[in-house]
ZATI-572898 format. One record per residue (C-alpha): residue in three letters; x, y, z. Coordinates in steps of 0.001 Angstrom, whole numbers, plus 524288, in hexadecimal, padded with zeros to 5 digits. Layout:
+-----+-------+-------+-------+
:   r :     x :     y :     z :
+-----+-------+-------+-------+
: ALA :     X :     Y :     Z :
...
+-----+-------+-------+-------+
***
This chain:
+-----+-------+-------+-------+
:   r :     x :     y :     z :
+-----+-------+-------+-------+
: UNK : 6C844 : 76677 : 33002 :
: UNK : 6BAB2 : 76981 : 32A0D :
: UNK : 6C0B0 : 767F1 : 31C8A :
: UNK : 6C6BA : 75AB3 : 31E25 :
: UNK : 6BB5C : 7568C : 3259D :
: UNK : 6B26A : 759E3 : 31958 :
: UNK : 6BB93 : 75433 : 3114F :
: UNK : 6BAA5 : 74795 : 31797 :
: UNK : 6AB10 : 74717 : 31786 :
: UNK : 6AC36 : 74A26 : 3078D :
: UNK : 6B66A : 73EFF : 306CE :
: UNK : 6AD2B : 73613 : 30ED9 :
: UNK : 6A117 : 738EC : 306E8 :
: UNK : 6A91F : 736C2 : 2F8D6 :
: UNK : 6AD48 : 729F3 : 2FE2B :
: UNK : 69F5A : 72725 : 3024E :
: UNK : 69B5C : 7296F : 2F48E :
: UNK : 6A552 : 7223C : 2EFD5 :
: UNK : 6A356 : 715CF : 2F879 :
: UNK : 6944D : 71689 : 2F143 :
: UNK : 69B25 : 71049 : 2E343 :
: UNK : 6909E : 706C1 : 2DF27 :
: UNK : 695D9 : 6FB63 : 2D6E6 :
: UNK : 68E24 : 6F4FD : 2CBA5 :
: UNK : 68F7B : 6EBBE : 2BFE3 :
: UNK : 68963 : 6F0FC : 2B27D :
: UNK : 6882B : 6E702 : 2A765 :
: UNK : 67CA0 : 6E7FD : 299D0 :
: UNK : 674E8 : 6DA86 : 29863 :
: UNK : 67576 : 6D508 : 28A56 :
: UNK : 6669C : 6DC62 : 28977 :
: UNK : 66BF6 : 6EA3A : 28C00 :
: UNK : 667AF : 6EAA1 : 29A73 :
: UNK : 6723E : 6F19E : 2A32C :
: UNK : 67558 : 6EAAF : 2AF59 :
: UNK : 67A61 : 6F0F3 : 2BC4A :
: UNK : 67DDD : 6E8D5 : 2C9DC :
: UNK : 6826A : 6EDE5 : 2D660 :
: UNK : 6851E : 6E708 : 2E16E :
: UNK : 68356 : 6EB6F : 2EDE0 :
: UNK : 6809B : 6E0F7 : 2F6BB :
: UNK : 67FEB : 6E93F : 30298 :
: UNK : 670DE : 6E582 : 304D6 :
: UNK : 667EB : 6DAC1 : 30070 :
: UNK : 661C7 : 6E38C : 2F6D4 :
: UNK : 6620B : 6E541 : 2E731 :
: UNK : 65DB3 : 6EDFD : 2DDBF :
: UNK : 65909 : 6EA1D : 2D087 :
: UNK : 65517 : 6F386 : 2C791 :
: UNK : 6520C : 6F835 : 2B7A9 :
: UNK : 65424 : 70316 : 2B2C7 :
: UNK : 64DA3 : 70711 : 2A3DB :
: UNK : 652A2 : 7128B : 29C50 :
: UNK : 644BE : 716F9 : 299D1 :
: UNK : 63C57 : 7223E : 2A04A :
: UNK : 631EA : 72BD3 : 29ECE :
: UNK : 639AC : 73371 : 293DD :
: UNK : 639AD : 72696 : 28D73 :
: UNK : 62DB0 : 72727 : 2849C :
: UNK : 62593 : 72C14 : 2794D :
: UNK : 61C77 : 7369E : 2772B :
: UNK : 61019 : 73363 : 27CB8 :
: UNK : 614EA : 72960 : 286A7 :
: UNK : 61B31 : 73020 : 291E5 :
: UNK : 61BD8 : 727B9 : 29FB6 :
: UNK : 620F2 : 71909 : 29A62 :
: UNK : 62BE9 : 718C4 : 2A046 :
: UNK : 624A7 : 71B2C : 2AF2B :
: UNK : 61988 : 71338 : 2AB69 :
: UNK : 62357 : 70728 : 2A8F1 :
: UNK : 6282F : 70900 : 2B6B9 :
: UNK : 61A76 : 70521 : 2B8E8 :
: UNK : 617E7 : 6FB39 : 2AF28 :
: UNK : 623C3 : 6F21B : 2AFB5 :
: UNK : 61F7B : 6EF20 : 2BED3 :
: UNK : 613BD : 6E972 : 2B7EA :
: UNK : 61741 : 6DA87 : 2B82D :
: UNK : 61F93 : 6D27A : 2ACC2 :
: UNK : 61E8D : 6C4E8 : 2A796 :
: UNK : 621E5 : 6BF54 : 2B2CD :
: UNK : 61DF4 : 6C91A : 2BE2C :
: UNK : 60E05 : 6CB7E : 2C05A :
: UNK : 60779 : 6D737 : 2BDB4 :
: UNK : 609D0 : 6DFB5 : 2CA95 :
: UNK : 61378 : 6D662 : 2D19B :
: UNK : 61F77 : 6DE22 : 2CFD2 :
: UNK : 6205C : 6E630 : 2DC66 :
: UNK : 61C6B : 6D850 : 2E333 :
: UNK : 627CF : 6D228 : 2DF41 :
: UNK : 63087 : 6DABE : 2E49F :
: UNK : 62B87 : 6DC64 : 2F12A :
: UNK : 6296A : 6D047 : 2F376 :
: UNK : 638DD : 6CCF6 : 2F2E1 :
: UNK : 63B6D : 6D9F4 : 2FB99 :
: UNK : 63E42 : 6E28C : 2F0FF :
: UNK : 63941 : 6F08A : 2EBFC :
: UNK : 6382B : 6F5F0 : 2DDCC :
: UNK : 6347F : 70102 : 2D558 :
: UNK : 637C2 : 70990 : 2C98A :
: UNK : 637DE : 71658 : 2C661 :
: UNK : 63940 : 71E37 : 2B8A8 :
: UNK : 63E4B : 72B0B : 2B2B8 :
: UNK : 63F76 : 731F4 : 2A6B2 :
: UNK : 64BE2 : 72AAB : 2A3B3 :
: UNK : 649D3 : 71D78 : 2A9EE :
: UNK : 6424C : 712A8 : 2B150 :
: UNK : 64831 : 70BCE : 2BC60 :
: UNK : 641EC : 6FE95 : 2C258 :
: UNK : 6480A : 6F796 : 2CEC8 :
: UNK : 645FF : 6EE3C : 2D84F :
: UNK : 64DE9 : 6ED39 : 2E7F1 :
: UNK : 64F47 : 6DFA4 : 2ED23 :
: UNK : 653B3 : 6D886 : 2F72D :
: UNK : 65F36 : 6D1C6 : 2F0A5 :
: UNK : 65BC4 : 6C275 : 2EF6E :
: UNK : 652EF : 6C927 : 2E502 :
: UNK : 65B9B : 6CE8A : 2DB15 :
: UNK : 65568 : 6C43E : 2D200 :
: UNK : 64703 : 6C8C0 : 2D3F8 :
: UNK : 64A19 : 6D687 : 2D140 :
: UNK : 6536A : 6D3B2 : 2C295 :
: UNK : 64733 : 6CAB5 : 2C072 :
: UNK : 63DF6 : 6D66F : 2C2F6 :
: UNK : 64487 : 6DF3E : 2BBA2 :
: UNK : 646C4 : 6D578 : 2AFB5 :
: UNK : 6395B : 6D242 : 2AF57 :
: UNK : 634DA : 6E241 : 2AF14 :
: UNK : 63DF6 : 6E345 : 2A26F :
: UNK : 63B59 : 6D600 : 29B79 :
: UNK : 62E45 : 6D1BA : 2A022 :
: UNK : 62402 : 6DCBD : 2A243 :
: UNK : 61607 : 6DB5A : 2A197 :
: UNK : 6118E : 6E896 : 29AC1 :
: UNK : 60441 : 6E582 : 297E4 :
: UNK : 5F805 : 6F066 : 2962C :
: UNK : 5F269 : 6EDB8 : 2A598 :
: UNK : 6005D : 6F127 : 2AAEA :
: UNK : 6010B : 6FBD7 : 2A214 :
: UNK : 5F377 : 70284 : 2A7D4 :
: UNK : 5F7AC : 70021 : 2B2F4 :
: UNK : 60372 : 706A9 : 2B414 :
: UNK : 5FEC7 : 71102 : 2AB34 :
: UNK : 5F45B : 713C9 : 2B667 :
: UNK : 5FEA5 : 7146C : 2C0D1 :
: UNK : 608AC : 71CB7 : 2B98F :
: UNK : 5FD67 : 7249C : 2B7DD :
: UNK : 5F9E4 : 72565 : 2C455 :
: UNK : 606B3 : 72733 : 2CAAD :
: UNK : 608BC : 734C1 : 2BFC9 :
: UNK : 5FB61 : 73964 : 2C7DC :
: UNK : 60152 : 73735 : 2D336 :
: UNK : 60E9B : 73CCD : 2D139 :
: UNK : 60D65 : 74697 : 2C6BA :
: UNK : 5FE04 : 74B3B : 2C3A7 :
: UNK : 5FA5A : 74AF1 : 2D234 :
: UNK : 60636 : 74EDB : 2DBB3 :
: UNK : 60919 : 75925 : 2DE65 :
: UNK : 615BB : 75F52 : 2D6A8 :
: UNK : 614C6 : 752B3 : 2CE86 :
: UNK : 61646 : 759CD : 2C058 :
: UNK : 6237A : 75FBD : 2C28E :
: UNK : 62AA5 : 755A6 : 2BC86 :
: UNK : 621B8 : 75339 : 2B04D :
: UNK : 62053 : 7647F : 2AE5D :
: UNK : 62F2A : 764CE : 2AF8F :
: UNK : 63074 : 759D1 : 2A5D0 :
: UNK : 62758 : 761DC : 29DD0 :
: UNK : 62F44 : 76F93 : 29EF8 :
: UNK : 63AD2 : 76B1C : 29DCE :
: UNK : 63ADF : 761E6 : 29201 :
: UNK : 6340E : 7655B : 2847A :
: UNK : 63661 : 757F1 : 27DDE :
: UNK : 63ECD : 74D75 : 2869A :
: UNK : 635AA : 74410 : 28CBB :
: UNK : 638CF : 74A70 : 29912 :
: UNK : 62DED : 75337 : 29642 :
: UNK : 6250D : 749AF : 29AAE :
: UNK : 62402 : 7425F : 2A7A9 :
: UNK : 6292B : 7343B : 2AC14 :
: UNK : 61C89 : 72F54 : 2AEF1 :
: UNK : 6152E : 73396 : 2A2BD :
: UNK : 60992 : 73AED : 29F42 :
: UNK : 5FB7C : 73404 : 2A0D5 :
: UNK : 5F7B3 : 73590 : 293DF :
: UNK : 60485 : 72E01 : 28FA4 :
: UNK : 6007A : 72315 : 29A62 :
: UNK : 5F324 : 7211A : 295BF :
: UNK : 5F9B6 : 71F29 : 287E9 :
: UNK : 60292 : 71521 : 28C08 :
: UNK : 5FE10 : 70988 : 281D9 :
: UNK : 602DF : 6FC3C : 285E1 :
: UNK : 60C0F : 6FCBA : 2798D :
: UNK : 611EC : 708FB : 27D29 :
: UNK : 61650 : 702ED : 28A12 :
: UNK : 61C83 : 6F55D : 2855F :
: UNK : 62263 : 6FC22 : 279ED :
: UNK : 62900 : 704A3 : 285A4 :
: UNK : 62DBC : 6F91D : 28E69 :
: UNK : 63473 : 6F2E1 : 281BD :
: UNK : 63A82 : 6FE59 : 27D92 :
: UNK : 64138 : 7027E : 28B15 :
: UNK : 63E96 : 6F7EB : 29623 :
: UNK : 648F4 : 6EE5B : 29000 :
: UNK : 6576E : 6EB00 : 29691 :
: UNK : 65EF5 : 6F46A : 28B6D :
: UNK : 65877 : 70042 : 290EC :
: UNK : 659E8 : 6FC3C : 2A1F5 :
: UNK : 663BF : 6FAA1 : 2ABC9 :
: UNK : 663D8 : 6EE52 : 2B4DC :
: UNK : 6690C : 6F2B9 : 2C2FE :
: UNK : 66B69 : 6E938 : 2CC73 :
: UNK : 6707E : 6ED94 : 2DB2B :
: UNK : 67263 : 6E8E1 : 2E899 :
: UNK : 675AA : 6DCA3 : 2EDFF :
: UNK : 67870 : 6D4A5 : 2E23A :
: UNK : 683AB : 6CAFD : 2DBF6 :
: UNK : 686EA : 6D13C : 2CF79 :
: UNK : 68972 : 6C3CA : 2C81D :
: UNK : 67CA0 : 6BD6C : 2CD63 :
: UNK : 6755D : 6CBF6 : 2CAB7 :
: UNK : 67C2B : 6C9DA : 2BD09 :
: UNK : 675CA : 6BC4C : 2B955 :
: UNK : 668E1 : 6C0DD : 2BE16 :
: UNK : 6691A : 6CD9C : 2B69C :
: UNK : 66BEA : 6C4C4 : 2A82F :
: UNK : 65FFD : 6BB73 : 2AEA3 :
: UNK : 65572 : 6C5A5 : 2AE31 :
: UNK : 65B43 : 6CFB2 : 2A470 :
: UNK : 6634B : 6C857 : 29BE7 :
: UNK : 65878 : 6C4DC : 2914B :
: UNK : 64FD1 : 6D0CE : 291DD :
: UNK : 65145 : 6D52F : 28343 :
: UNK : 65757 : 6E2ED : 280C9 :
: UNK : 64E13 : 6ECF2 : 27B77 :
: UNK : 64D97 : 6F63B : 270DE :
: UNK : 6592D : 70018 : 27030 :
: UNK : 6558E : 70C76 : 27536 :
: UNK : 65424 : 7193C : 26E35 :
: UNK : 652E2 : 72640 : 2782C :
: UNK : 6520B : 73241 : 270F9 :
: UNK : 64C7C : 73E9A : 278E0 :
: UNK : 64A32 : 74BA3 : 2749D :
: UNK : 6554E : 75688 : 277E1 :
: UNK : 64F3E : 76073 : 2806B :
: UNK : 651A6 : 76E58 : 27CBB :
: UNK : 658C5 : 778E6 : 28813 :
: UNK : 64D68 : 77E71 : 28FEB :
: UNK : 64E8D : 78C51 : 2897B :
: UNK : 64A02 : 79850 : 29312 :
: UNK : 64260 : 796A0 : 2A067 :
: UNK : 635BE : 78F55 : 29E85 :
: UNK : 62B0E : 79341 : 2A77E :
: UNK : 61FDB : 78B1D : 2AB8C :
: UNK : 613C4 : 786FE : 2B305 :
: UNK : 60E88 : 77B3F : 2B78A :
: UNK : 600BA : 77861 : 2C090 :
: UNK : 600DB : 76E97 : 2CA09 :
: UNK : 5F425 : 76985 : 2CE60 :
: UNK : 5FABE : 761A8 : 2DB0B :
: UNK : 60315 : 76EC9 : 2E185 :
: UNK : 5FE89 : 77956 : 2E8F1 :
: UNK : 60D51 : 77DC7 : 2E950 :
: UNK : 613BB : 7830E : 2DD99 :
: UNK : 621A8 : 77EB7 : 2D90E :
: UNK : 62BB8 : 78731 : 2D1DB :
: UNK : 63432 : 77C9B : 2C8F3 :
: UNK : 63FE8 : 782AE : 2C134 :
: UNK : 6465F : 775F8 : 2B793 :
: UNK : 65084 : 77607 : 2AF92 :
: UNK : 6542E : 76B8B : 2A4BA :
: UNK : 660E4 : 764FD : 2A735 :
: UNK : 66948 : 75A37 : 2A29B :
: UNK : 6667D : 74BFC : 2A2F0 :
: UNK : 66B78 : 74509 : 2AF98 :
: UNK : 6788B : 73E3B : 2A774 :
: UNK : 67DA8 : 74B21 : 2A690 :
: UNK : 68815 : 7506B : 2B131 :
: UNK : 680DC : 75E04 : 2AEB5 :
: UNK : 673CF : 7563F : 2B5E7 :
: UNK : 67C72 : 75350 : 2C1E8 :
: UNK : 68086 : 760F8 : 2C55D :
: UNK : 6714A : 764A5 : 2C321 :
: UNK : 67007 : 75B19 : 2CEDA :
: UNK : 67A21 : 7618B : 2D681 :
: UNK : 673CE : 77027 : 2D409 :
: UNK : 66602 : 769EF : 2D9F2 :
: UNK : 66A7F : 76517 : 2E511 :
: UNK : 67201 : 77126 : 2E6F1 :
: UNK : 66501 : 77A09 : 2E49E :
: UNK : 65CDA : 76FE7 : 2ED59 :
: UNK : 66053 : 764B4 : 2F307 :
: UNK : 65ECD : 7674B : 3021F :
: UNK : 65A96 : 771E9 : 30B99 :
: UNK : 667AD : 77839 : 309D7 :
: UNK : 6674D : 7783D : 2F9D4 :
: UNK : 666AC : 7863F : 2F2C0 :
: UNK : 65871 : 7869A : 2EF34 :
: UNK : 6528D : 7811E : 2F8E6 :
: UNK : 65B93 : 7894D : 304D0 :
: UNK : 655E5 : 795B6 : 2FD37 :
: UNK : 648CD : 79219 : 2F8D8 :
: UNK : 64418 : 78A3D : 3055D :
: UNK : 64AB4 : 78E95 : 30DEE :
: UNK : 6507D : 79BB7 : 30E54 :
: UNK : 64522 : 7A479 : 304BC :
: UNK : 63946 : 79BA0 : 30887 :
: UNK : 636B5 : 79BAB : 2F93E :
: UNK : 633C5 : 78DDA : 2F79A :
: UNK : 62E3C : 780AA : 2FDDA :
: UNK : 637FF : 778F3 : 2F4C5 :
: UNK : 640F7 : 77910 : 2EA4B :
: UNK : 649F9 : 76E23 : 2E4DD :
: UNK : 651DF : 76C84 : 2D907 :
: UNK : 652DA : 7633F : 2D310 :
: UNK : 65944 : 75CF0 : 2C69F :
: UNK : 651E2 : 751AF : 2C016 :
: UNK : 65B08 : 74814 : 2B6EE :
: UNK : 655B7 : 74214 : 2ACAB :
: UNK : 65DC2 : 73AD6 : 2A246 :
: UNK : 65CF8 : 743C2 : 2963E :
: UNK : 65891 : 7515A : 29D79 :
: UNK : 658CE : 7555F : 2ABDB :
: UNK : 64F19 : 76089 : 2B2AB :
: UNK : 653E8 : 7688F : 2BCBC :
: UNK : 64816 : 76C5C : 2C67B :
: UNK : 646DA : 77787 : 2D11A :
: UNK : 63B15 : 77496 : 2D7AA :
: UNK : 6368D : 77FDA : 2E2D7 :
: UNK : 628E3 : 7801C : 2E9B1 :
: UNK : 62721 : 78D7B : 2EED7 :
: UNK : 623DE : 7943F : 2FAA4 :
: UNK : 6173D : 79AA3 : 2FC43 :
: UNK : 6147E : 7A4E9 : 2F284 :
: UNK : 6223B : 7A3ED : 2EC91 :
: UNK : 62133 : 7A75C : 2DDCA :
: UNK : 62828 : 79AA1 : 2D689 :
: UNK : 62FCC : 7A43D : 2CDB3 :
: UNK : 63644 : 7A85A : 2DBDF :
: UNK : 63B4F : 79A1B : 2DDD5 :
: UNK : 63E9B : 79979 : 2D068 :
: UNK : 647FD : 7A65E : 2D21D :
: UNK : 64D50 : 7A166 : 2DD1F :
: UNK : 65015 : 794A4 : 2D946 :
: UNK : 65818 : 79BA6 : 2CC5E :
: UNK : 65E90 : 7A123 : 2D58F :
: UNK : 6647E : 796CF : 2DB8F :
: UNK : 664DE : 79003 : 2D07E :
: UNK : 66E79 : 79D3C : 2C884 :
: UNK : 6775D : 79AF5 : 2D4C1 :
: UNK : 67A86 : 78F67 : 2D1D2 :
: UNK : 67DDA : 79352 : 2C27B :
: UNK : 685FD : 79F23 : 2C7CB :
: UNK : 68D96 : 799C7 : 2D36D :
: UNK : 69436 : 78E37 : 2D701 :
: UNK : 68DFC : 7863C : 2E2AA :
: UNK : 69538 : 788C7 : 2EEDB :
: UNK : 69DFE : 77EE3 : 2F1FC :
: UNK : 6982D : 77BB6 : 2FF2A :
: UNK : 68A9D : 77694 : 2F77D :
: UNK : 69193 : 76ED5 : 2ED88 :
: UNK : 6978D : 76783 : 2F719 :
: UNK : 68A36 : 76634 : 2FBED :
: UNK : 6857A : 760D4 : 2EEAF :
: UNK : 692F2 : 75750 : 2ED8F :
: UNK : 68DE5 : 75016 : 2F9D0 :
: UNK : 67EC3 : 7504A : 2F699 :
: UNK : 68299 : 748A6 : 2EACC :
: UNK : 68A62 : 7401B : 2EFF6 :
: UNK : 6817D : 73D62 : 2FA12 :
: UNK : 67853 : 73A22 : 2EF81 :
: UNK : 680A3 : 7323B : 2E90F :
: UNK : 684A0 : 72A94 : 2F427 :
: UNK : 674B1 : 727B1 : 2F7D2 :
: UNK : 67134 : 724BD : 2E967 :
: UNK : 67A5B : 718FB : 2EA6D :
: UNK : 67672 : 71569 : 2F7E1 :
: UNK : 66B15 : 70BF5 : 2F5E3 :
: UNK : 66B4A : 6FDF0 : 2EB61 :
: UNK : 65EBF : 7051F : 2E6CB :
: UNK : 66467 : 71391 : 2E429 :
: UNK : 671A9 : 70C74 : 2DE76 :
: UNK : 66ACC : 7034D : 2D405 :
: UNK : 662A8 : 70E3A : 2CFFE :
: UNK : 66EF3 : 717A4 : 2CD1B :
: UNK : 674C2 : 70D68 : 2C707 :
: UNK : 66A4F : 70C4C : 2BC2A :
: UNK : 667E6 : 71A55 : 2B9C2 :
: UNK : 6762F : 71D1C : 2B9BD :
: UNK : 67772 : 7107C : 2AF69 :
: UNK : 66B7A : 7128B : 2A71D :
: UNK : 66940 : 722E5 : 2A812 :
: UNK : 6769A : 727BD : 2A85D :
: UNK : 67F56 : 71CCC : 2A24B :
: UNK : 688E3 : 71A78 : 2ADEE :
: UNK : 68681 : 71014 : 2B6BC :
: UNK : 691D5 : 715C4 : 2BFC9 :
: UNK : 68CC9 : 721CE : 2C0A3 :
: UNK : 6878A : 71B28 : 2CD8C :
: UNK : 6950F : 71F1A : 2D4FA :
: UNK : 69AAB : 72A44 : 2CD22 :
: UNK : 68EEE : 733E4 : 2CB77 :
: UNK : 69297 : 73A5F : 2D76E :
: UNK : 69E9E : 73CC4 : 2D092 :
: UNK : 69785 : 74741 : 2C74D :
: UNK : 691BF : 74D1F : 2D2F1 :
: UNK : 69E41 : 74E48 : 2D85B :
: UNK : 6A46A : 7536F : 2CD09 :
: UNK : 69AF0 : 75E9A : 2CBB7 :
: UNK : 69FAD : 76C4F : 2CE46 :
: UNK : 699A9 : 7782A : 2D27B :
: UNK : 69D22 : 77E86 : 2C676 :
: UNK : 69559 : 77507 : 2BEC7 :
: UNK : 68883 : 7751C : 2C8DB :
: UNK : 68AE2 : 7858C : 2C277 :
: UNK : 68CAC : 780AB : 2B535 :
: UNK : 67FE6 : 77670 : 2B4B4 :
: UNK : 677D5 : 781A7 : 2BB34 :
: UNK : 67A00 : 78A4D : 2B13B :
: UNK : 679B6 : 78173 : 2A52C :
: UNK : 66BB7 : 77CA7 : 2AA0D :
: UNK : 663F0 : 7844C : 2B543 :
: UNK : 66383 : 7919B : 2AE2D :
: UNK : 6569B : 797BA : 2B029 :
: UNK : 655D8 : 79824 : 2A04F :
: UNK : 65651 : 789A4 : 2A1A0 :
: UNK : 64B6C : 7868E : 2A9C9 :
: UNK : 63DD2 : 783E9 : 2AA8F :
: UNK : 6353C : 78B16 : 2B4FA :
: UNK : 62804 : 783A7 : 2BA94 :
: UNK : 61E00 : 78A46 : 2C239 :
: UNK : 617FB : 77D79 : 2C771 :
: UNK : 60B04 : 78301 : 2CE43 :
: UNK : 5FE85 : 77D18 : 2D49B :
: UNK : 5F2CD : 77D87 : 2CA98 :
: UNK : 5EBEE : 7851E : 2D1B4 :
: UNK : 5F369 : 79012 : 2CC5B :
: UNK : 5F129 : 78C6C : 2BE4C :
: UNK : 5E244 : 78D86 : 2C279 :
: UNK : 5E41F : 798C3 : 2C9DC :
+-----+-------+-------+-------+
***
């Protein structure tokens, strides 16, 4: 009775994944841009977004940060939109929109009430044909990136653990260096650095057009080749980054933090890029190690030996190069090299013995949970779409990645374990308060 009854609720949640299939049209304009639609006219609401195959490794010695300071700049103002009348616009008509960049790409969007699907193609047409980059917007925004890295990175607390693992982990990728750029490279910024930058990757051959919600694809169709139609093509694009070498023996090191009073054990591991099925199991193995009160290092850490405040794993994709994190604040006088022990630990049992069956069932219906809510929302959908498009070259990834997951054995969580989180493998970060350092 239990067993059928189990069986049932599996059969019910596979056909609830299965009733998520989201339909869309994919077509190229004669100007290279790539063009996604999907209707879903559910709710008065649509989605129009842009997504650029450019990011913070995209750049040259010297100039780190473009990428995130064009998130800023291109709200500027065009031709034919004033100087600081952008966010107006939109919610004026009801609508919200923002961007937001990575190492690998820069994504802009706007969410309307439908009867202004026009307004936000226009918008969009007008950030990619008609900017205004001029040296006032440039000081501007140069100022606020710079203020927002204070903020975030030089000033909070925990703020540099992205930008030291970028630095530990990577000798020569632009990885090494962080999304938002160093000040120095800021300050540099000449005005014909910057428009030499928006020619060379803000142009329809190097985006993705997505288009979602309550639209008619014919009518959505005949605006799209209004506004995008005759934006020139750019420049062909040559990408060429260096190879990073295997991480060779343990690396041990220290970092000061002038914002904690806490001190942080991180243990990171270089992985594959996120195309690669091998980055999908590394998901698997940190939710497995902890995601949840009931997940293996956080049961044993937090909860049953009182060794640490926190600890999370987590892997980090990135196109070319992932980083797999475990991240542990401890308890009182714990020593870090404890947590990091312990966390090995954990972390050799899951290179020497297959997960039980009992928690990868557990992880089977995480993901698909997962799946199921990254699809649930116009806003979450056209966003897959484009990364899935313009990152990982398949579009329909949007309803079969949960096939990988499924696919994924406990023998291979074993096999990915050992092939990358071997404690020769690894780098090992005391993060401390700098008080220490002075101490």
């Amino acid at each position: 009775m239990k067993k059928n009854f189990l069986s049932a609720l599996l059969l019910g949640a596979t056909l609830l994944v299965q009733a998520q299939e989201v339909a869309f049209q994919e077509y190229d304009l004669d100007n290279g841009l790539h063009v996604i639609l999907h209707q879903d006219n559910t709710a008065p609401v649509v989605v129009t977004s842009v997504m650029y195959h450019v990011g913070g490794k995209d750049r040259t010695e010297g100039r780190t940060g473009f990428a995130h300071l064009f998130e800023h700049l291109l709200f500027e103002g065009t031709k034919n939109i004033e100087k600081g009348k952008w966010f107006e616009i939109v919610s004026s008509r009801g609508g919200q929109n923002n961007a937001n960049t990575s190492q690998d790409r820069t994504y802009y969007y706007e969410v309307f009430p439908s009867n202004n699907l026009e307004l936000g193609l226009w918008l969009e047409s007008e950030r990619m044909l008609h900017p205004v980059i001029d040296q006032k917007g440039l000081d501007t925004q140069i100022e606020v990136v710079k203020e927002e890295r204070r903020l975030r990175y030089d000033n909070s607390p925990y703020g540099q653990i992205l930008p030291v693992l970028g630095n530990n982990l990577f000798e020569s990728h632009p990885y090494k260096d962080p999304n938002i750029g160093y000040m120095e490279d800021l300050e540099a910024a000449s005005l014909e650095d910057v428009i030499a930058y928006n020619e060379k990757y803000y142009v329809p051959n190097n985006a993705v057009l997505v288009v979602a919600g309550d639209i008619d694809t014919a009518e959505t169709r005949t605006l799209v080749q209004k506004y995008f139609g005759e934006i020139p093509a750019g420049d062909q694009i040559s990408r060429s980054y260096p190879v990073e070498q295997p991480i060779s023996g343990e690396v041990r090191t220290t970092f000061y933090d002038k914002n904690i009073q806490i001190p942080a054990s991180i243990v990171a591991y270089r992985t594959p890029g996120f195309k690669q099925r091998d980055a999908y199991v590394l998901d698997m193995i940190s939710s497995y190690l902890s995601d949840g009160k009931s997940s293996k290092l956080y049961k044993k850490l937090v909860d049953d030996q009182k060794q640490a405040l926190q600890v999370g794993a987590f892997n980090i994709g990135q196109e070319d190069y992932g980083m797999y994190v475990v991240f542990c604040l401890p308890v009182g006088e714990t020593p870090l090299d404890t947590l990091v022990t312990e966390v090995e630990e954990e972390i050799a049992r899951v290179r020497m013995e297959l997960v039980s069956e009992r928690d990868y069932q557990k992880l089977q219906n995480k993901f698909e949970n997962r799946y199921v809510n990254s699809n649930s929302s116009i806003q979450g959908i056209a966003s897959s779409l484009a990364t899935n498009y313009m990152l990982y070259g398949d579009t329909e990834l949007i309803n079969k990645e949960i096939e990988i997951y499924r696919s994924i054995t406990r023998e291979e969580i074993r096999e990915v374990a050992i092939k990358y989180l071997k404690p020769n493998q690894r780098v090992v970060i005391d993060y401390l308060p700098e008080e220490q350092q002075e101490n």
